[in-house]
C-alpha positions, 0 to 999 in steps of 0.5 A, spaced: 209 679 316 215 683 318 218 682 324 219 689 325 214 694 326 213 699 319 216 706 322 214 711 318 218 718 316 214 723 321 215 718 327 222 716 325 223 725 326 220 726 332 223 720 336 229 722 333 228 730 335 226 728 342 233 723 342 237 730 341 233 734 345 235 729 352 242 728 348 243 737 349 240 737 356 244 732 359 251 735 355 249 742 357 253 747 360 253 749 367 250 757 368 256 760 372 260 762 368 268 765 370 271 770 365 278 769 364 280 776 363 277 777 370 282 772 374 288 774 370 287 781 371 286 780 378 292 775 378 296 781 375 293 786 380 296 781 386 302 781 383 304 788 381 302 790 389 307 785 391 313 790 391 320 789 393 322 790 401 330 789 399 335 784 396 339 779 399 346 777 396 347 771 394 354 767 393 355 760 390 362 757 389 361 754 383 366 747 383 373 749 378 371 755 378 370 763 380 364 764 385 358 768 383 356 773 387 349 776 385 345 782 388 337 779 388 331 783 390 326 781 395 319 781 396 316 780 404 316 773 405 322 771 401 324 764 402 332 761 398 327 758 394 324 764 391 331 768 392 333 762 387 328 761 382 330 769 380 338 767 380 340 769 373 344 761 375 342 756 371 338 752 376 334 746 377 330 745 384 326 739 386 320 740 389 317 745 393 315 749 399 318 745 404 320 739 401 324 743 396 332 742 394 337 744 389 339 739 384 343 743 381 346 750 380 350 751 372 349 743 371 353 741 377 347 736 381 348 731 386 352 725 384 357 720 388 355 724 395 356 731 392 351 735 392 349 743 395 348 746 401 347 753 404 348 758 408 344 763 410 348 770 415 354 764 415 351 759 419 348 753 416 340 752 414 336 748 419 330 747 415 330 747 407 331 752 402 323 753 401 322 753 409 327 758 410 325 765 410 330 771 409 330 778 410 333 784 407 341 784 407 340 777 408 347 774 405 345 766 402 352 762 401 352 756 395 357 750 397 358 743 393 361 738 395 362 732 400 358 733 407 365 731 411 368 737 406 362 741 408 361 741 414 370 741 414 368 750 413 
């Protein structure tokens, strides 16, 4: 005699079918459903209420070279990092919201105690760039260099 059991082909069907039907419960999906179409819309809805309160103007000295100098549109709440993030400048800023910092404008970075500094209304930011908020007719000012030539100006 066998030491496995004779199966036959019905019982082998319906533990099978039973095995599949606990497999489905278990991999079933949640009810709620959210349509993706619905968010985006909304998302794009939100966006467009957002309506421009004015612009800043932005200057940035570009080491051995001319200043930029570009007019920017701003929505209430602006802060230099959104201001930045819509610069026509190549930028990269790291971080964001408060711990936000310009790692480098038109490929000039940080390096050998250089780096970017602003100025918003002439006077030097006392917060970072994604704290500091600015207002319409705002003049945000870009410098590079050394903090002993910055701080020199």
């Amino acid at each position: 005699m066998s030491a496995f059991p004779v199966l036959s082909l019905s019982r082998i069907a319906s533990v099978g079918f039973a095995l599949l039907c606990i497999a489905m419960v278990g991999c079933g999906q949640s009810t709620a459903t959210i349509d993706s179409s619905e968010t985006e819309n909304a998302a794009a809805e939100s966006a467009s209420d957002a309506k421009p309160v004015g612009t800043v103007k932005v200057v940035v000295d570009i080491p051995e070279g001319e200043s930029h100098v570009e007019e920017i549109a701003i929505e209430e709440g602006a802060t230099v990092e959104t201001v930045m993030q819509d610069c026509s400048l190549e930028t990269s800023i790291r971080g964001s919201g408060e711990t936000a910092f310009m790692a480098s404008i038109n490929g000039h970075g940080t390096e050998a105690g250089k780096g970017w500094i602003f100025k918003v209304g002439g006077e030097f930011a006392s917060q970072g760039m994604g704290a500091t908020v600015v207002a319409p007719g705002n003049e945000i000012h870009w410098l590079y260099g050394t903090s002993a030539e910055l701080n020199a100006e």
